[in-house]
GUTI-577294 format. One record per residue (C-alpha): residue in one letter; residue number from 0; y, z, x. Coordinates in nm, 3 decimals. Example, Ala and Ser with C-alpha at 12.3 -4.5 7.8 and 13.67 -1.06 7.14 Angstrom:
2
+-----+-----+---------+---------+---------+
! res !   n !       v !       w !       u !
+-----+-----+---------+---------+---------+
!   a !   0 !  -0.450 !   0.780 !   1.230 !
!   s !   1 !  -0.106 !   0.714 !   1.367 !
+-----+-----+---------+---------+---------+
This chain:
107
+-----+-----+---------+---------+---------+
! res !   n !       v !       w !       u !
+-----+-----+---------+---------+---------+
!   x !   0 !   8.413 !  10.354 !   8.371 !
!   x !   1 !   8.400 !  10.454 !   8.743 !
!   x !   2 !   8.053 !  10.579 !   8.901 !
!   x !   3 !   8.113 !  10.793 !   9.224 !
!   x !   4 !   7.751 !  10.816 !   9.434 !
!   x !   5 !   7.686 !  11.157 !   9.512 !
!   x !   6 !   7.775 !  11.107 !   9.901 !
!   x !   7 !   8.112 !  10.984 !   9.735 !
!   x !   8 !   8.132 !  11.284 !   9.542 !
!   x !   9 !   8.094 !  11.516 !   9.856 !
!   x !  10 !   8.297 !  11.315 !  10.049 !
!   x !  11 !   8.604 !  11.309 !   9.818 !
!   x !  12 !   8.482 !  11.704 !   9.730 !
!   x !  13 !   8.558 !  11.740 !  10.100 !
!   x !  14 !   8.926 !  11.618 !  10.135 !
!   x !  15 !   9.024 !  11.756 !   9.839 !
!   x !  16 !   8.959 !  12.105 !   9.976 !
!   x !  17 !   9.070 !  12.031 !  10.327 !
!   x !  18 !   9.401 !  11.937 !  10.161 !
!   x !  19 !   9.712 !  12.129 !  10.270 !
!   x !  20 !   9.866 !  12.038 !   9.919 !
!   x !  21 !   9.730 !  12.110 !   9.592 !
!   x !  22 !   9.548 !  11.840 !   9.439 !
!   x !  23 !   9.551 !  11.716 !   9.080 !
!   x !  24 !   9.278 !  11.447 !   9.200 !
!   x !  25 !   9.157 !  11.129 !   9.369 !
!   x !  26 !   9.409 !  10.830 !   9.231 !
!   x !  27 !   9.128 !  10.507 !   9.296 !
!   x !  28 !   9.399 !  10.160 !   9.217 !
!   x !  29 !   9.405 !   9.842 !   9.252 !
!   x !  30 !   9.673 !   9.654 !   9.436 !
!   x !  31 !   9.757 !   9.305 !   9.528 !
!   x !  32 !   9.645 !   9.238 !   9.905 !
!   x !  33 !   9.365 !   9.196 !  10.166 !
!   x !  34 !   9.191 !   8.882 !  10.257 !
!   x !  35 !   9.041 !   8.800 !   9.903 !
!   x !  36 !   9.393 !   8.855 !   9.690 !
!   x !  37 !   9.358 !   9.179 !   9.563 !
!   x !  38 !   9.262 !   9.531 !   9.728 !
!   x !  39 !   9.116 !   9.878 !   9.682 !
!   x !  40 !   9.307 !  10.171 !   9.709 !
!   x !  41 !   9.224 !  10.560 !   9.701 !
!   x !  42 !   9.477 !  10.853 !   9.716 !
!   x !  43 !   9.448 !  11.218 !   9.680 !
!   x !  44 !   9.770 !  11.294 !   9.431 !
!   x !  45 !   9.970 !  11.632 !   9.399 !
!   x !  46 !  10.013 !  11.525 !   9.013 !
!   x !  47 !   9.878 !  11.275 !   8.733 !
!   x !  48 !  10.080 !  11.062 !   8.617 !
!   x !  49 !  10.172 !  11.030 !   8.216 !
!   x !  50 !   9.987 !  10.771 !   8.132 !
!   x !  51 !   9.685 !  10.801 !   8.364 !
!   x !  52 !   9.312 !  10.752 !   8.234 !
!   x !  53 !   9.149 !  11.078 !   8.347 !
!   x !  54 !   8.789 !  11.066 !   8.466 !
!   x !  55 !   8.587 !  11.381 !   8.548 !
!   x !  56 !   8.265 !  11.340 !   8.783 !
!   x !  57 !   8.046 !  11.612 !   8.911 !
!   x !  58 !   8.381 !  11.862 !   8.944 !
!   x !  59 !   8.601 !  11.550 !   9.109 !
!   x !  60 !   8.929 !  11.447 !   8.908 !
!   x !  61 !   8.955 !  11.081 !   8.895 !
!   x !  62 !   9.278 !  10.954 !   8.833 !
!   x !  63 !   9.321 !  10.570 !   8.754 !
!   x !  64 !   9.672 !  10.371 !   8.628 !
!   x !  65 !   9.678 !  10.191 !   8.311 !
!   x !  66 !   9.673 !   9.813 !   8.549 !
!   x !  67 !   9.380 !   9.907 !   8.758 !
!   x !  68 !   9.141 !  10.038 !   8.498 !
!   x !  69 !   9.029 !   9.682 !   8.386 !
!   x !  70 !   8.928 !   9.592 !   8.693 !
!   x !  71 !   8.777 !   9.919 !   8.819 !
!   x !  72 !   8.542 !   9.931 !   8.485 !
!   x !  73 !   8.202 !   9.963 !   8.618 !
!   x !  74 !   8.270 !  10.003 !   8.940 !
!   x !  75 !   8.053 !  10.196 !   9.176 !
!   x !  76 !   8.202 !  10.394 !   9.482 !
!   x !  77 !   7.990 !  10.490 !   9.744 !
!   x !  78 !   8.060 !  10.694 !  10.128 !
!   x !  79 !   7.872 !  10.507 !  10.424 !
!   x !  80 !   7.850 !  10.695 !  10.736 !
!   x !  81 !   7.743 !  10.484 !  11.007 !
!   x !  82 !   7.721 !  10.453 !  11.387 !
!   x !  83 !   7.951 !  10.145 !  11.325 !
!   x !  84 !   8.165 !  10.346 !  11.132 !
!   x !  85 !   8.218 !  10.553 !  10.755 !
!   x !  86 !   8.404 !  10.472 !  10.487 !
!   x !  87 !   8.406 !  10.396 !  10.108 !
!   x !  88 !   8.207 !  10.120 !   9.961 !
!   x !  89 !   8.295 !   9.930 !   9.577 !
!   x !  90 !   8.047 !   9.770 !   9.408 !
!   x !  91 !   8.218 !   9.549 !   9.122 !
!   x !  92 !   8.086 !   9.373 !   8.880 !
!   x !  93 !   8.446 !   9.216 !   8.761 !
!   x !  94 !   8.459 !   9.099 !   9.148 !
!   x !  95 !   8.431 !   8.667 !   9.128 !
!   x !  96 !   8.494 !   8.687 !   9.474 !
!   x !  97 !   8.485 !   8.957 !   9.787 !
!   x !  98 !   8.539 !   8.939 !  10.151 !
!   x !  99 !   8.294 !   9.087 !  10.456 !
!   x ! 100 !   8.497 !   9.436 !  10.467 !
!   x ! 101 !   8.419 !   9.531 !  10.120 !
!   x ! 102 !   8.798 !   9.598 !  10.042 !
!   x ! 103 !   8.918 !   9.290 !   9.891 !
!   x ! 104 !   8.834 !   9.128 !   9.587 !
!   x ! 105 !   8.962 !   8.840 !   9.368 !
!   x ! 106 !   8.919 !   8.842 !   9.016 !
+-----+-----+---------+---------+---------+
């Protein structure tokens, strides 16, 4: 469903034991939003919710809500650190559309 690159991986591995909370895992969503309609979004959570798909990658918890997951499948998250800056990086294939930040899409 969702590919994490391994920089992702030890990225997210990162703030998940950084956190000052426990962590049940990374919630990755989709929200309305951004310049292209709809948006990325990515949230460590304390607890899944009921009806959650659960995704485990390389010892990572992936957490995604029964709206998103249609238009996450496939998707490929990568960590890009830069001089110009880091972040994460999606690579969708259910994307029609994107905008020049990478965090918008339209479907």
């Amino acid at each position: 469903m969702i590919n994490l690159t391994p920089s992702a991986l030890q990225a997210v591995s990162r703030f998940i034991s950084t956190s000052a909370d426990p962590v049940a895992g990374l919630r990755i969503h989709v929200q309305g939003g951004g310049c292209s309609g709809l948006q990325y979004g990515m949230k460590l959570e304390a607890e899944k919710a009921e009806d959650d798909m659960v995704v485990e990658m390389g010892g990572v918890t992936l957490l995604v809500d029964p709206y998103s997951a249609p238009m996450l499948d496939g998707v490929t998250v990568d960590f890009v650190d830069s001089l110009s800056g880091s972040g994460f990086k999606f690579e969708n294939p259910n994307a029609s559309g994107g905008c020049a930040c990478g965090q918008s899409f339209s479907a």
